[in-house]
N, C-alpha and C positions, 0 to 999 in steps of 0.2 A: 177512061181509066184515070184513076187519079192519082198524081205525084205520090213518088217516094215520102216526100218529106210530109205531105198532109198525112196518107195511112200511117203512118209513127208517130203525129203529130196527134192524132184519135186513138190509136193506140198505147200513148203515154197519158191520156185524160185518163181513160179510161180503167186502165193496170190498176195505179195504187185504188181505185173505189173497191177494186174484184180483190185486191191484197186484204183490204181490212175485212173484207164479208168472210174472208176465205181463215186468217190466220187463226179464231179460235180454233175450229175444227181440225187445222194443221196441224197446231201443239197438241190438240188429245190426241192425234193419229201418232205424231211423233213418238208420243211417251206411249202410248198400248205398244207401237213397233220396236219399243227400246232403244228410241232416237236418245241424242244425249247434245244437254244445251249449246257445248259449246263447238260442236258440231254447224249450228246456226253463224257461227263466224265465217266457218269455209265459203257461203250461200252469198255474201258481201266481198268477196276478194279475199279473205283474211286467212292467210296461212301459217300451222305453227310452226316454228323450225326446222324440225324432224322432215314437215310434208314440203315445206320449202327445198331444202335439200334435197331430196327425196329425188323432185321435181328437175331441179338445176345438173342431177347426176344422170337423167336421162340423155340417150346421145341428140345429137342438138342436128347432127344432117340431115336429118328430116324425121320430126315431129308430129304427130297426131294427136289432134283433141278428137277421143271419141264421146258422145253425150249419149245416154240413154234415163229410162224414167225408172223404169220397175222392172220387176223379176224376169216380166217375160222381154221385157227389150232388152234386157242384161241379157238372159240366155241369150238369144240372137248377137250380141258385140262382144260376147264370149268365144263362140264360134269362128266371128269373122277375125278377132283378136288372134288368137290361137294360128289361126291360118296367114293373116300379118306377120307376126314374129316370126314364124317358120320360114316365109320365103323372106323376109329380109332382117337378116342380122344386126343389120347397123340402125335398127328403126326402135323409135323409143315411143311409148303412149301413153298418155294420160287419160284415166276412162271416169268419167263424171256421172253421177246419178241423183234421183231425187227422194227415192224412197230411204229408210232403213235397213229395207228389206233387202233390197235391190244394190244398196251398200254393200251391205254383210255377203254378199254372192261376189261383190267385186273385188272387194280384201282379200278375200281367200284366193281369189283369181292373181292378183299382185303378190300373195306371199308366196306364188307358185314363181314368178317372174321376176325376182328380187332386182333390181337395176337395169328393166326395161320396160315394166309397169307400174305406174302409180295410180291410186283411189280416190278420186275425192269425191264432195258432194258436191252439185250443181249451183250454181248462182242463180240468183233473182231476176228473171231480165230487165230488171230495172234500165234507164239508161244513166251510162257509165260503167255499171257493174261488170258488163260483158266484154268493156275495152282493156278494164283495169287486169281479169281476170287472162286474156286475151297475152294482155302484154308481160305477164309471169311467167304462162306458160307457153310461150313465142313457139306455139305450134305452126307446120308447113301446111298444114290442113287443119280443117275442122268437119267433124262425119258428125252425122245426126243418123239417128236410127231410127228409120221407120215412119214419124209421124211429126218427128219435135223439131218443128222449124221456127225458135224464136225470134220475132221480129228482131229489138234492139239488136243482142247477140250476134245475130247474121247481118246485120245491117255493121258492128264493128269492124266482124271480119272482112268484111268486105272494104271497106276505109280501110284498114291496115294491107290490103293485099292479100289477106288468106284468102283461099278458094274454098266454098263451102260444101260440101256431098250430103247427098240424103241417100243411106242406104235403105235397100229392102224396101222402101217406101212402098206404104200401101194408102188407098186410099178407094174407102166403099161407096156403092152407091149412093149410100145414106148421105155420108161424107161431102160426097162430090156433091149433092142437091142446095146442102146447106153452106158449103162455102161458093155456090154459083152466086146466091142470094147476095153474096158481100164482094162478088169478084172484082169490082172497083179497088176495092181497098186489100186485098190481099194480093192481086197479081204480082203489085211493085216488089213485094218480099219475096214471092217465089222464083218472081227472076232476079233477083242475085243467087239463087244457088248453082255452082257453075255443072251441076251432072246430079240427077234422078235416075236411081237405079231404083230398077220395077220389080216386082214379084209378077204380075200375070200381062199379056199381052195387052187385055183390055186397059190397065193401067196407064198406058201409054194417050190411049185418048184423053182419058179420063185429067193426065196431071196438063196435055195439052191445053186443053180447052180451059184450065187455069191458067195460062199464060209462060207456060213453060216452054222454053223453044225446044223445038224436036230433034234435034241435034244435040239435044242436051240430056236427052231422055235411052236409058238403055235399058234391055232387057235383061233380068240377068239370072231370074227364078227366087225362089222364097230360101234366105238361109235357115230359117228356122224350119225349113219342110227337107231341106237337104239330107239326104241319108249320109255325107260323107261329114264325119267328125260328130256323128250323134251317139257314138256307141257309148254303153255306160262303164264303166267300169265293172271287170266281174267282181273286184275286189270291192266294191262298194254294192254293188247285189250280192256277195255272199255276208257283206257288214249287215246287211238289212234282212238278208233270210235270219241269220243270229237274233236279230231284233224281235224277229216275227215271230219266233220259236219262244223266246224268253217271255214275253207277253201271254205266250198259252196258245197260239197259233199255228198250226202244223203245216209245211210249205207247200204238204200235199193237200189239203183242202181246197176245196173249190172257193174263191173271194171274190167280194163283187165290189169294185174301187171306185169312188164316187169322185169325181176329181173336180178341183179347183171351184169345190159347191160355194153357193151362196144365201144369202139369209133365208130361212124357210127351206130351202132343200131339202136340207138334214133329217129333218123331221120327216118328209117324204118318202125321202130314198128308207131309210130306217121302218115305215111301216111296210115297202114295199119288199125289203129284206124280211122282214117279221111271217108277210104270207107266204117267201120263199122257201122261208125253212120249214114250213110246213111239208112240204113235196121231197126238199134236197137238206137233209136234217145237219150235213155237215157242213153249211155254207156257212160263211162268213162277210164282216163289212169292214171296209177301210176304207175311210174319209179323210179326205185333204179338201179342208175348205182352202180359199183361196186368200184370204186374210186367218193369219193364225190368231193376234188377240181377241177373234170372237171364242176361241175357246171356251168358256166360260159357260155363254149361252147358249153353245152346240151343247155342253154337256147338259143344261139344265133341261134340253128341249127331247134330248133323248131318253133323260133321267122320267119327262113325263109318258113315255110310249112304256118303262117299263124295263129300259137300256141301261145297263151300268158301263160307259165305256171306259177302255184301258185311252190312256194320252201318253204318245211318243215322247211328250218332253220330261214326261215322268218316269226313270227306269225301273222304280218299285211297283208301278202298277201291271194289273194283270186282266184279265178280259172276263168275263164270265160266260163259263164252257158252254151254259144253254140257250147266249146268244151272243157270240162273240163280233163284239164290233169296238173297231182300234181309230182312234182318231187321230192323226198326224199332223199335230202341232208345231213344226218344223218347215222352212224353207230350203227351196234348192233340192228336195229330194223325190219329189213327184216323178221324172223320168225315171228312177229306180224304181220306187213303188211299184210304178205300173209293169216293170218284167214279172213282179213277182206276184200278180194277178192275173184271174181269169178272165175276166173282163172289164172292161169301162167303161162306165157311165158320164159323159160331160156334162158341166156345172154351168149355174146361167144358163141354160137352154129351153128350161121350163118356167120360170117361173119372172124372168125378169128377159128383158133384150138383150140382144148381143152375141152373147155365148160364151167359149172359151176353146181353145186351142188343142182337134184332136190330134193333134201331127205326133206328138210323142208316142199314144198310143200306139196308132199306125206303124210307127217305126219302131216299136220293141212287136210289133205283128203281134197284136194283140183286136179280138174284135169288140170294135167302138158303137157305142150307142148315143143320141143325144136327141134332144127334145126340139120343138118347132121351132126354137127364137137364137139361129145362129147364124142373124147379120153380117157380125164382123168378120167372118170367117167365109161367104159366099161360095166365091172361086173354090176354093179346098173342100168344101163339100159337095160341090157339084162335082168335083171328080171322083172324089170316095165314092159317094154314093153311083155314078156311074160305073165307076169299077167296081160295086159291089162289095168296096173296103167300109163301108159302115152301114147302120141301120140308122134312120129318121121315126123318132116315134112322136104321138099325138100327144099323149096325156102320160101320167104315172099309171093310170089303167094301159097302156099298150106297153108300156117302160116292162113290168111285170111280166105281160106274155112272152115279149120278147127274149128275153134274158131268161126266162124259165127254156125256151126252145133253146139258146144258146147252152145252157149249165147242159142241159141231157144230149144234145146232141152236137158234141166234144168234134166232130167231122165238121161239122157247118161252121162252127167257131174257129178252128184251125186254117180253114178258109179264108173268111173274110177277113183274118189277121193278116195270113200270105198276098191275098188281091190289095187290103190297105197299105201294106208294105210298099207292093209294086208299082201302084199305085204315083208313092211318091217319088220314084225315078225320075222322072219327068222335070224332080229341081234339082237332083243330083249335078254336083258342079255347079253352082249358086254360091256354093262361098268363093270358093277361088275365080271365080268371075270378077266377082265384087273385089278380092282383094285383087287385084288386075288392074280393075279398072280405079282403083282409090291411087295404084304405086304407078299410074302411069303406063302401063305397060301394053301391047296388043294383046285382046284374048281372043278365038274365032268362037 
């Protein structure tokens, strides 16, 4: 194994070459996501008055840095937030993220918390950046969510005395193969985090055998699969039935929701809606890709099948009656969408690796469908699927049958919504574990 101070010492060669390859393509992300320049000051330590304050008006007895990246590690430190504040009053947090997108989900979350949550954007792990930032915000913790364990950053906290958590921590097989190959150099970093809290049992070998002591490691289930705090609001499903209506969409139509698609999907899912209306003449499409500024070229690509869609972020537009498909341009609101469809389709699972996240579906008990390539997700599909809460299809030729069985046979769909529901029991209490185990506390 090799020293702490070499793996940071390779890993600091290494950062600024990956910063310069990486920062074009980060500014055109920024500006399609409606990043704003000087948003890039918060990413160096630099805060403006307002967020300073903001900051300093947090109660100071115990503090939390929580870190997350994007939309979906935000939903997750949303949850576990939410369940924080509840059980301790006196607890203040700062929740940091790196997207835009992922932003804009956490302001709204802090304008709900007014002087015990604040927003910012994440810093650079450059080194320095993470002590300076560290020493502003004189959290008692620092929680990483999920995945984001960065060197410098953790290596600060750690010099200052904070204790580091990785919540929900996942880590696939894939994951696990590719970081055995470097486990020299990554071990030193993963032991400084003082507690790994796991989503699935196998987790536990899994972050061992990276050098994490087992004592250090707990079980605690997936928050983001938790049924307890996922409910949506009815008042923001009957804001989005109003949506659906006004677009030209009737709430009783049958819809078939393509969620969190990615490049080339659209155009898939779109012809394979085109042959379903042939059979079921009043169905419908709603598309949430999974980055909204493709907008643009989802429209063009469905403009070539022959599609004129209505777009969410437009409230003049409207659908065309004899093929109505709505595209939702908008984040943060896919867990509503999906109550208010008949089924779902997951995004990434045909046509690129990985996949994407059916647990919301599941838990508005709705039945899920998704195609061969949903690595990142493993464990949670092997249950569904065992419980009978989803369908695995081959191709867009099986996508088709399947969902034609599902539209006509309204018994079979009601099903497999109820068994994916139940399904996710199994993490129920996953948040309040984790928050437990972050405040200290015994959980059984």
């Amino acid at each position: 194994m090799a020293s702490k101070a070499l793996s940071l010492t390779l890993y600091n060669l290494v950062l600024p070459i990956g910063l310069v390859f990486m920062l074009p393509g980060a500014i055109i992300k920024m500006r399609r996501r409606n990043g704003r320049w000087r948003d890039l000051a918060q990413r160096i330590g630099c805060f403006d008055d307002a967020t300073t304050k903001a900051i300093n008006a947090l109660p100071q007895r115990e503090r939390l840095w929580v870190h997350a990246v994007s939309v979906g590690e935000v939903n997750v430190a949303k949850k576990l937030i939410t369940c924080l504040l509840k059980t301790r009053p006196d607890l203040g947090i700062v929740l940091s993220t790196t997207t835009p997108t992922g932003h804009a989900i956490a302001a709204e979350l802090a304008a709900q918390h007014t002087g015990r949550l604040v927003a910012i954007f994440s810093p650079v792990d450059l080194p320095g950046v993470g002590r300076l930032m560290l020493e502003r915000i004189q959290p008692t913790q620092l929680v990483l969510v999920e995945a984001e364990v960065w060197p410098n950053l953790t290596n600060a906290a750690e010099r200052l005395g904070i204790p580091v958590s990785l919540v929900n921590a996942r880590l696939s097989p894939r994951s696990e193969r590719r970081y055995r190959k470097f486990r020299p150099l990554i071990e030193p970093v993963f032991r400084m985090l003082k507690q790994v809290l796991v989503q699935e049992e196998g987790d536990i070998t899994r972050w061992e055998g990276l050098g994490v002591d087992r004592e250090r490691i707990h079980l605690t289930g997936s928050i983001k699969y938790d049924p307890e705090g996922a409910i949506v609001p009815a008042a923001k499903i009957d804001e989005l039935r109003s949506v659906l209506t006004q677009t030209g969409i009737s709430p009783s139509q049958p819809t078939l929701l393509a969620a969190s698609t990615h490049a080339g999907e659209e155009i898939e899912f779109a012809c394979v809606f085109q042959r379903l209306r042939e059979k079921i003449r009043e169905l419908a499409l709603l598309i949430v890709p999974r980055h909204v500024e493709r907008r643009a070229e989802i429209v063009s690509a469905l403009n070539t099948t022959g599609l004129a869609p209505a777009l969410r972020s437009d409230p003049a537009s409207r659908v065309d009656a004899s093929a109505p498909v709505f595209v939702i341009d908008t984040t943060g609101e896919l867990a509503a969408w999906q109550h208010l469809s008949t089924l779902v389709v997951v995004g990434k699972s045909f046509l690129a690796e990985g996949g994407q996240n059916p647990a919301e579906a599941a838990l508005a008990e709705k039945p899920v469908l998704f195609g061969p390539h949903m690595e990142n997700f493993t464990p949670l599909v092997d249950l569904l699927l065992k419980k009978n809460g989803a369908q695995q299809v081959a191709d867009f030729t099986e996508l088709e049958s399947a969902c034609l069985t599902l539209l006509q046979d309204t018994e079979k769909a009601a099903r497999m919504g109820q068994s994916g529901h139940t399904a996710l029991q199994v993490h129920e209490g996953a948040t309040v574990r984790t928050a437990f185990h972050l405040l200290g506390q015994n959980q059984a």
